[in-house]
ROVO-856999 format. One record per residue (C-alpha): residue in three letters; chain; x, y, z. Coordinates in nm, 2 decimals, decimal comma. Example, Ala and Ser with C-alpha at 12.3 -4.5 7.8 and 13.67 -1.06 7.14 Angstrom:
2
[atom ALA; A; [1,23; -0,45; 0,78]] [atom SER; A; [1,37; -0,11; 0,71]] 
! end
This chain:
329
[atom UNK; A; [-0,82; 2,83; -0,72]] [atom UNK; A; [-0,87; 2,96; -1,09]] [atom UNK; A; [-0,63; 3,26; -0,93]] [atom UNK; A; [-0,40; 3,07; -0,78]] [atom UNK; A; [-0,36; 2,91; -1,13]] [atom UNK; A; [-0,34; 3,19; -1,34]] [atom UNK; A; [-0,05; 3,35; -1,03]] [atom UNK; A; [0,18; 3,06; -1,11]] [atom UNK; A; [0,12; 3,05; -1,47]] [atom UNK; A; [0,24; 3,42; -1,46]] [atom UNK; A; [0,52; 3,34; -1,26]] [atom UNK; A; [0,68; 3,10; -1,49]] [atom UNK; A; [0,63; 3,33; -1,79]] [atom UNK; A; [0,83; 3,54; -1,58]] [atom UNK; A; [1,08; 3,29; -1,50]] [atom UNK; A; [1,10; 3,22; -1,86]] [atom UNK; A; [1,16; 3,54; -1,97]] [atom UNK; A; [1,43; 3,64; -1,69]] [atom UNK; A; [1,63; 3,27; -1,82]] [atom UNK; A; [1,59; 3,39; -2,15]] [atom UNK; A; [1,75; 3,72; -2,10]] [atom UNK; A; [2,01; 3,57; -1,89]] [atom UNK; A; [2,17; 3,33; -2,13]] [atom UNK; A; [2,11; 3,58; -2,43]] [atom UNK; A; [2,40; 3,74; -2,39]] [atom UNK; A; [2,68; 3,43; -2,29]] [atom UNK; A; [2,93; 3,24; -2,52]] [atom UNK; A; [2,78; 2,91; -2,67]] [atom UNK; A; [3,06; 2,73; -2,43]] [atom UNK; A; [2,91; 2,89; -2,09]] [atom UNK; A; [2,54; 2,86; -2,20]] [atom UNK; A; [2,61; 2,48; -2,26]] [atom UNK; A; [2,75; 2,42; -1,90]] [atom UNK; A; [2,46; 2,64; -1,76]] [atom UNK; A; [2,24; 2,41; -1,93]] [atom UNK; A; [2,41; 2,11; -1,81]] [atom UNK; A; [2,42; 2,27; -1,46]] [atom UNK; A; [2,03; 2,32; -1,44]] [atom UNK; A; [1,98; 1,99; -1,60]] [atom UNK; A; [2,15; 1,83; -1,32]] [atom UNK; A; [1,98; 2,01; -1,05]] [atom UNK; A; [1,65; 1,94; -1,18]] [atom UNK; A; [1,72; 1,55; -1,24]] [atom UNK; A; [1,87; 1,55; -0,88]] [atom UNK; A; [1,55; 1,74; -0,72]] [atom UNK; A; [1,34; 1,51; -0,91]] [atom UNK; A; [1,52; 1,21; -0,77]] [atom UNK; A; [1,50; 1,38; -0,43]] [atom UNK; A; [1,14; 1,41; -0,46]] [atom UNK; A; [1,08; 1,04; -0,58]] [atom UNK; A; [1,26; 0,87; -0,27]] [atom UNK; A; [1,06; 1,08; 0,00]] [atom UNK; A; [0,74; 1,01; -0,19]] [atom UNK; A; [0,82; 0,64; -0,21]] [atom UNK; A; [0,94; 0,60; 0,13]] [atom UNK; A; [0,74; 0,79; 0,29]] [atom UNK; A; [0,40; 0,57; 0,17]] [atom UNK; A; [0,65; 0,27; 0,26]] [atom UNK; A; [0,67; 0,34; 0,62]] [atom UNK; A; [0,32; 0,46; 0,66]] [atom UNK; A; [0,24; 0,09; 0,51]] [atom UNK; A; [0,50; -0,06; 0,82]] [atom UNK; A; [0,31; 0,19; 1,06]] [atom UNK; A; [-0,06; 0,06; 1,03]] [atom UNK; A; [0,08; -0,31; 0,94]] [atom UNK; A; [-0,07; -0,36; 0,57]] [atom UNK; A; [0,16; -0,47; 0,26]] [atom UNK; A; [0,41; -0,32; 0,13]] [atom UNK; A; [0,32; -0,19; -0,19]] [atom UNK; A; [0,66; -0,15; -0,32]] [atom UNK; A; [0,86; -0,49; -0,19]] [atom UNK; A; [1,14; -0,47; 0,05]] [atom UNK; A; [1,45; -0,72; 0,13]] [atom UNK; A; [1,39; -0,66; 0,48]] [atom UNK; A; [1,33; -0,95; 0,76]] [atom UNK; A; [1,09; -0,94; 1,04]] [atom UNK; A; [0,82; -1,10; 1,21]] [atom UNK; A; [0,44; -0,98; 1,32]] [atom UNK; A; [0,22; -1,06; 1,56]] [atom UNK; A; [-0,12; -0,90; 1,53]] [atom UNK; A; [-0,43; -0,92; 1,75]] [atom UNK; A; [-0,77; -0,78; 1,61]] [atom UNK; A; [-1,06; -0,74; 1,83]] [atom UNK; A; [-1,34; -0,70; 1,66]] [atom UNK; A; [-1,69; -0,55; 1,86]] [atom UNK; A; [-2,02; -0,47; 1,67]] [atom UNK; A; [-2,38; -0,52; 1,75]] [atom UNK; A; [-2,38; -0,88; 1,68]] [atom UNK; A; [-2,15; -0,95; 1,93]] [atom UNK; A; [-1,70; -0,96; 1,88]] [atom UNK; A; [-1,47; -1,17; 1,76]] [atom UNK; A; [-1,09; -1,20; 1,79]] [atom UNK; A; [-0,83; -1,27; 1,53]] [atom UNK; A; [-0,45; -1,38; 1,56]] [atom UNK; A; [-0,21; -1,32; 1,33]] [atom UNK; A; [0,16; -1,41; 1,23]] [atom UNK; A; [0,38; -1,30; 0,94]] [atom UNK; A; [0,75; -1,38; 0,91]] [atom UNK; A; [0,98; -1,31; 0,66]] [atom UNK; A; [1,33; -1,40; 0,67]] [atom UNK; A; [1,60; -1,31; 0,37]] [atom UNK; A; [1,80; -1,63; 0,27]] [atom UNK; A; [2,17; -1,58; 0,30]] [atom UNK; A; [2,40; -1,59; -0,03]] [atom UNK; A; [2,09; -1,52; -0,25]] [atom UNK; A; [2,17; -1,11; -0,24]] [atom UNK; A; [1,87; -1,05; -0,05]] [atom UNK; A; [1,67; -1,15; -0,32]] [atom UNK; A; [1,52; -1,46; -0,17]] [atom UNK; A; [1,32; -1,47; 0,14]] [atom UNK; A; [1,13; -1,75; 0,31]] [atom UNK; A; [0,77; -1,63; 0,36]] [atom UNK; A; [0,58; -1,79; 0,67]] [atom UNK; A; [0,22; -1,67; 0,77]] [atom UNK; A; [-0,14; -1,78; 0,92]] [atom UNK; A; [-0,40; -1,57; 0,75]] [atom UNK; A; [-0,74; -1,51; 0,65]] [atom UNK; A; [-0,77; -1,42; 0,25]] [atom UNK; A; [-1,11; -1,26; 0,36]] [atom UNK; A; [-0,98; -1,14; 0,75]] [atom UNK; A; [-1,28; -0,94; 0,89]] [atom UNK; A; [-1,01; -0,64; 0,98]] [atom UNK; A; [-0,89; -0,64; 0,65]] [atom UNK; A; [-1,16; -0,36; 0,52]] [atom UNK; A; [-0,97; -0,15; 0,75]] [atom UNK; A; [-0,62; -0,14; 0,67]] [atom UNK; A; [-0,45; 0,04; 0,36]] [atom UNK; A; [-0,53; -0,32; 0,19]] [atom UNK; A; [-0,79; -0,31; -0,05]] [atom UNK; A; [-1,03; -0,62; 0,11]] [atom UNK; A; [-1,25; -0,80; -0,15]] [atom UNK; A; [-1,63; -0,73; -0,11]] [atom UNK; A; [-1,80; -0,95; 0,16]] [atom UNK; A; [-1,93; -1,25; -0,11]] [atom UNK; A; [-1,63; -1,32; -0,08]] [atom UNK; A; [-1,55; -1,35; 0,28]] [atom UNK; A; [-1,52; -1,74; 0,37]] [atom UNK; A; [-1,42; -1,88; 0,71]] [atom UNK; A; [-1,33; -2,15; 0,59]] [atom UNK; A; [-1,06; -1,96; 0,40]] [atom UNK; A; [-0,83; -1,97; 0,70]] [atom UNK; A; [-0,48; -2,15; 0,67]] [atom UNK; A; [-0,18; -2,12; 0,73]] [atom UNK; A; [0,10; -2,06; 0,41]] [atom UNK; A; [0,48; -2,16; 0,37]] [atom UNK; A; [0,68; -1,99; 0,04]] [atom UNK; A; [0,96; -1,82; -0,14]] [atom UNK; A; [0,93; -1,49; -0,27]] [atom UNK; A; [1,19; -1,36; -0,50]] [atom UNK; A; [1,27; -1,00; -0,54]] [atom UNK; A; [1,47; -0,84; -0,80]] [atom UNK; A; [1,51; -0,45; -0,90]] [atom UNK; A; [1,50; -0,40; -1,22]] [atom UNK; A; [1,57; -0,03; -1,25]] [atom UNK; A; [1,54; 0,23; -0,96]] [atom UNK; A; [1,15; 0,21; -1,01]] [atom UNK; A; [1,06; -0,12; -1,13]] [atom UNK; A; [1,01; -0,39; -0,94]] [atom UNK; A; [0,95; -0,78; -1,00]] [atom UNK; A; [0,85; -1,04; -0,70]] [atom UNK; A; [0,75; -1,42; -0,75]] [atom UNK; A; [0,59; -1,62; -0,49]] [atom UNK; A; [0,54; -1,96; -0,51]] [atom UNK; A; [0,45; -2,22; -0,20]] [atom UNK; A; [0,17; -2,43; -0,04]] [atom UNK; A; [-0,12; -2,30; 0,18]] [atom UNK; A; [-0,26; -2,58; 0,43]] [atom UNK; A; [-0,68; -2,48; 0,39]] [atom UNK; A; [-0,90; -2,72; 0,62]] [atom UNK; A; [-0,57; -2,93; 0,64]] [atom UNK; A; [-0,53; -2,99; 0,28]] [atom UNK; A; [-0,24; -2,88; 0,07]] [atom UNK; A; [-0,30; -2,58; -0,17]] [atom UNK; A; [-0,04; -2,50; -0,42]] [atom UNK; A; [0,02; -2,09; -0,55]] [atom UNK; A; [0,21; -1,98; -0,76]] [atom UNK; A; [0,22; -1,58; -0,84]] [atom UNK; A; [0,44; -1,31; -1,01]] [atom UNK; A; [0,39; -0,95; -1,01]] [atom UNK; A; [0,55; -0,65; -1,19]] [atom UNK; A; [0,52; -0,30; -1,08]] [atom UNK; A; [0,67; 0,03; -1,22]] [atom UNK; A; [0,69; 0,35; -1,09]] [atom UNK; A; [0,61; 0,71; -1,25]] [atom UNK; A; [0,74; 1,06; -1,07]] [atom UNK; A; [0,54; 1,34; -1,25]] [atom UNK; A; [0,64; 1,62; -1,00]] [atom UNK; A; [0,55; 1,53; -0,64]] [atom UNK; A; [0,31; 1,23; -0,72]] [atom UNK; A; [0,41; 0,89; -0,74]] [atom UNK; A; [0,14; 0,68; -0,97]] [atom UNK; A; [0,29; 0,29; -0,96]] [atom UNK; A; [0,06; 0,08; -1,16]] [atom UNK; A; [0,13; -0,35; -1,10]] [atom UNK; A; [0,01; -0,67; -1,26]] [atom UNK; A; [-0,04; -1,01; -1,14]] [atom UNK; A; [-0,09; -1,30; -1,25]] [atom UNK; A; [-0,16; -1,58; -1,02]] [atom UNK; A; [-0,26; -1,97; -1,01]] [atom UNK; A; [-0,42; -2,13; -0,69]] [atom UNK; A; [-0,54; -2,47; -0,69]] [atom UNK; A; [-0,90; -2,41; -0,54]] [atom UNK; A; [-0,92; -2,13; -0,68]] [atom UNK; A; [-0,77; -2,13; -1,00]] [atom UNK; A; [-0,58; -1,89; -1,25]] [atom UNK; A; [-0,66; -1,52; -1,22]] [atom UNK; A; [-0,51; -1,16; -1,31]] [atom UNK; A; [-0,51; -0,85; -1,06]] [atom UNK; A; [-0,44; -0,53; -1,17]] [atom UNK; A; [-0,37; -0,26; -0,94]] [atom UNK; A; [-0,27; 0,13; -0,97]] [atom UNK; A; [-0,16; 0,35; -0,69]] [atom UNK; A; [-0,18; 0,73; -0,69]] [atom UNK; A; [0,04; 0,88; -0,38]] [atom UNK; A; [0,20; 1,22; -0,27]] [atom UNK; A; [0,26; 1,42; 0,02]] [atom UNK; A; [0,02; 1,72; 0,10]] [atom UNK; A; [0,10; 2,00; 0,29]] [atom UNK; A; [0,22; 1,97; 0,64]] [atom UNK; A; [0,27; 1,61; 0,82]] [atom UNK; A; [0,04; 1,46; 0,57]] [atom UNK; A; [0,01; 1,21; 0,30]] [atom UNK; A; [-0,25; 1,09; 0,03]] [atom UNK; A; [-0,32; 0,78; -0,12]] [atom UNK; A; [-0,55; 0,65; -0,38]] [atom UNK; A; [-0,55; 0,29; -0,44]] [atom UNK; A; [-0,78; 0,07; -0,75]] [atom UNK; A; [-0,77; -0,28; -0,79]] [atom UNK; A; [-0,98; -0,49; -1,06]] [atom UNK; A; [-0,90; -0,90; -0,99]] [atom UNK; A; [-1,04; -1,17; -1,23]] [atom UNK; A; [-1,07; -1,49; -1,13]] [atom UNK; A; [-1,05; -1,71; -1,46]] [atom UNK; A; [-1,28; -1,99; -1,30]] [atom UNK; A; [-1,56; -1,77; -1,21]] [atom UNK; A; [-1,55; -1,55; -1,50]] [atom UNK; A; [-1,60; -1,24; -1,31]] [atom UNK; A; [-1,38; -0,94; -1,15]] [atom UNK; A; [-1,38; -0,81; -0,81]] [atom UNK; A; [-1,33; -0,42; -0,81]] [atom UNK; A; [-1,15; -0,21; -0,49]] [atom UNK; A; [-1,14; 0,16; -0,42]] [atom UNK; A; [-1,02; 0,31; -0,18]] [atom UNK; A; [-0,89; 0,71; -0,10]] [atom UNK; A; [-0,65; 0,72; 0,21]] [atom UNK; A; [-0,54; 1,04; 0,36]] [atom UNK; A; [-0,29; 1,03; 0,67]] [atom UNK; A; [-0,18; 1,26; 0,95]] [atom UNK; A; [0,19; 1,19; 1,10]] [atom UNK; A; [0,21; 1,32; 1,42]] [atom UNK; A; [0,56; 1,17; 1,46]] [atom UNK; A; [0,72; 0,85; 1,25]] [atom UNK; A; [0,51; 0,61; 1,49]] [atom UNK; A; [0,22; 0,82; 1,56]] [atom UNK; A; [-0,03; 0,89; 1,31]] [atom UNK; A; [-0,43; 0,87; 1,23]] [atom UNK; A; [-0,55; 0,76; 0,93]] [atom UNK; A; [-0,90; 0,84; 0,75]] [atom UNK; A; [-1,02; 0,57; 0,47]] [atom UNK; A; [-1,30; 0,54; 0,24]] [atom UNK; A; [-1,36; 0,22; 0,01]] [atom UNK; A; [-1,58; 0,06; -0,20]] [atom UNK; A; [-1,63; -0,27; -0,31]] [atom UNK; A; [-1,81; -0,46; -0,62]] [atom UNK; A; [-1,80; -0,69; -0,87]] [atom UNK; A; [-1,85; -0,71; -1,24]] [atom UNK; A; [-2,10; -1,00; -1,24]] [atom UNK; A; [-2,42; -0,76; -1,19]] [atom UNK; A; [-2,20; -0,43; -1,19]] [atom UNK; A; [-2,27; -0,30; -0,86]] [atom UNK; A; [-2,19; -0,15; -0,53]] [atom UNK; A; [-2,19; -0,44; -0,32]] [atom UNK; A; [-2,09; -0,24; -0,01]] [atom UNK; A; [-1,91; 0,12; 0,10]] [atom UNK; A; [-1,70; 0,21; 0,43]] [atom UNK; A; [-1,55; 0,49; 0,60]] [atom UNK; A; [-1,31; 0,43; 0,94]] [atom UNK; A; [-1,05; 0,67; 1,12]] [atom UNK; A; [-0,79; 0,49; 1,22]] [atom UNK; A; [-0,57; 0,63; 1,51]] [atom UNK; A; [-0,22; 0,41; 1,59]] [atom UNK; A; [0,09; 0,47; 1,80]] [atom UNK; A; [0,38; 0,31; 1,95]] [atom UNK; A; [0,29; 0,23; 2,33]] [atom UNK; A; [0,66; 0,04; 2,39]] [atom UNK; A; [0,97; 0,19; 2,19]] [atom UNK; A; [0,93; 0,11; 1,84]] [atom UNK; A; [0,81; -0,29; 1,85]] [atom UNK; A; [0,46; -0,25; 1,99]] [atom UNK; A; [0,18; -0,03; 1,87]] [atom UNK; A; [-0,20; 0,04; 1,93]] [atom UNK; A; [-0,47; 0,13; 1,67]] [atom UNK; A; [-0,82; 0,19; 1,73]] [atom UNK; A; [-1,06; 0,24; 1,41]] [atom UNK; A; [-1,42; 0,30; 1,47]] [atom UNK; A; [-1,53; 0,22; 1,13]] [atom UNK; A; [-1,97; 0,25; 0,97]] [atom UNK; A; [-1,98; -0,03; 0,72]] [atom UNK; A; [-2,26; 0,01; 0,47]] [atom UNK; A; [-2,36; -0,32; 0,27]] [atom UNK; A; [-2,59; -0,42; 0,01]] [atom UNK; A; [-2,77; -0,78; 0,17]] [atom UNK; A; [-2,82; -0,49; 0,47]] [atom UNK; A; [-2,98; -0,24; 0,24]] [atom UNK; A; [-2,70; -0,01; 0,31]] [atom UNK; A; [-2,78; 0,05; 0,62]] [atom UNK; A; [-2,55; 0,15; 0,85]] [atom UNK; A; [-2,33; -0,12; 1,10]] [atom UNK; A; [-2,13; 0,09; 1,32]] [atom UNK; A; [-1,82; -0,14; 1,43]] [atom UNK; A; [-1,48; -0,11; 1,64]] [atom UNK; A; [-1,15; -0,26; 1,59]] [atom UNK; A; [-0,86; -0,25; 1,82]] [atom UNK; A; [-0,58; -0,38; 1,73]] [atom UNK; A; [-0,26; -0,47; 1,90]] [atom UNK; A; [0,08; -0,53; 1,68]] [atom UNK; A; [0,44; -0,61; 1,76]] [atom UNK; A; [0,75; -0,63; 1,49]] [atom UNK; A; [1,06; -0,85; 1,53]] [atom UNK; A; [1,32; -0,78; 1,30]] [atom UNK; A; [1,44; -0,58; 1,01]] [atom UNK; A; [1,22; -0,24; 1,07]] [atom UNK; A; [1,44; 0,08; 0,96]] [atom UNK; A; [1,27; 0,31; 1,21]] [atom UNK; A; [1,41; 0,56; 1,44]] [atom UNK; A; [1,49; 0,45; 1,79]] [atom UNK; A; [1,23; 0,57; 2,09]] [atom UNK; A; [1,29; 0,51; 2,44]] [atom UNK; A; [1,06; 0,30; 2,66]] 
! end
């Protein structure tokens, strides 16, 4: 590595010196429009580089059907089924997300449908950071109606605002929520930190901070680091997410996925539980209906940390709005 290092610090020296000697000798006039030339190619290649990254953790976020981290205008709806086995026994979990752009709002405004789980038992093993399990509630199932508006600021920052009622146990529960993220491009890394604020009437006011760390490694692969610190006002305590992602694309819609997280909170400062899952997922019908499996060892404190080996496979279809090549059937 120290080699490596000192091989490419050499070889820009090098580069330096042969630009140097190059442009010594020109007129003032030619050296400017070299310079404006170079300048040009680098802000392009830089450009170049900051779309694939982006996109490229965009439609690995479509493929395994977590969040966009960077919101789109796009409109679709998804239909997931989680199965769920462990030594305790299995459970199974429906879900449905739709999304649909509003016309004459230039795709800024989108009605926002969904019956979730704020605590889902699969959500540990999706790109999603998931909250530790103190927080996991089943009684935390609903079903939420909403707008989200979306407006680009510049090419890398982004502001959405969600606001809507969630039906909880059959009672109304107003949100409101507004989030800003930015994005940085030093060389081939993206690092997009966000902040939230947010308001939720059983729950109260809170602020969630979250920073992503991405970039593509060598070959067909992709890595992802993702931190997440969440107070909640009303509790006077913050909930803390880790998680280090690394992807294999075999194809656009065929890819595995290896994942290690860890969860805590600030109220005793502690690990409250650790995970590591390999999930594998793949198109089994053209580009609307995929597969995953993601044998996952869940390691949690009220167990001691002792191992739970568990199994979720999962089966996903999008309607809609999904920029992804065409496959036959």
């Amino acid at each position: 590595m120290r080699l490596s290092l000192i091989g490419q610090a050499l070889a820009a020296v090098l580069l330096l010196l042969f630009t140097v000697v190059a442009f010594a000798g020109t007129p003032p006039e030619a050296a400017d429009e070299r310079d404006e030339e170079t300048g040009n190619f680098i802000d392009r290649t830089h450009q170049a580089w900051s779309r694939r990254v982006t996109a490229l953790g965009v439609m690995l976020d479509r493929l395994f059907g977590g969040e966009d981290f960077i919101p789109d205008h796009s409109s679709y709806i998804r239909t997931r089924s989680t199965l769920l086995l462990r030594e305790q026994g299995s459970d199974l979990e429906f879900r449905l997300r739709a999304r649909v752009t509003l016309p004459n709002t230039e795709r800024r405004l989108s009605l926002i449908l969904e019956s979730e789980d704020d605590h889902r038992f699969d959500r540990a093993a999706g790109p999603e950071p998931a909250p530790p399990a103190l927080l996991r509630s089943s009684g935390d199932s609903g079903f939420t109606a909403g707008l989200r508006y979306l407006k680009e600021l510049s090419d890398a920052v982004n502001l959405d605002v969600d606001a809507g009622v969630r039906l909880r146990r059959a009672l109304p529960d107003p949100f409101v929520r507004v989030r800003l993220g930015r994005s940085f491009y030093p060389g081939a890394w993206e690092v997009r930190p966000s902040e939230e604020l947010y308001w939720r009437e059983h729950r109260g006011a809170g602020a969630r901070t979250v920073l992503l760390v991405q970039r593509p490694l060598p070959g067909p692969r992709f890595f992802r680091a993702v931190s997440e610190y969440d107070w909640v006002y009303r509790e006077r305590r913050a909930y803390l997410a880790h998680d280090f992602i690394v992807t294999h694309q075999f194809d656009p819609l065929h890819a595995v996925q290896a994942n290690i997280g860890l969860r805590g909170e600030t109220d005793t400062t502690r690990l409250e539980s650790w995970f590591v899952n390999i999930g594998w997922r793949r198109n089994v019908y053209k580009n609307w209906l995929f597969v995953e499996l993601r044998p996952e060892v869940l390691f949690e404190r009220e167990r001691d940390f002792q191992g739970e080996p568990r199994l979720f496979f999962t089966l996903e279809a999008y309607f809609g709005d999904m920029p992804w090549p065409k496959t036959e059937g």
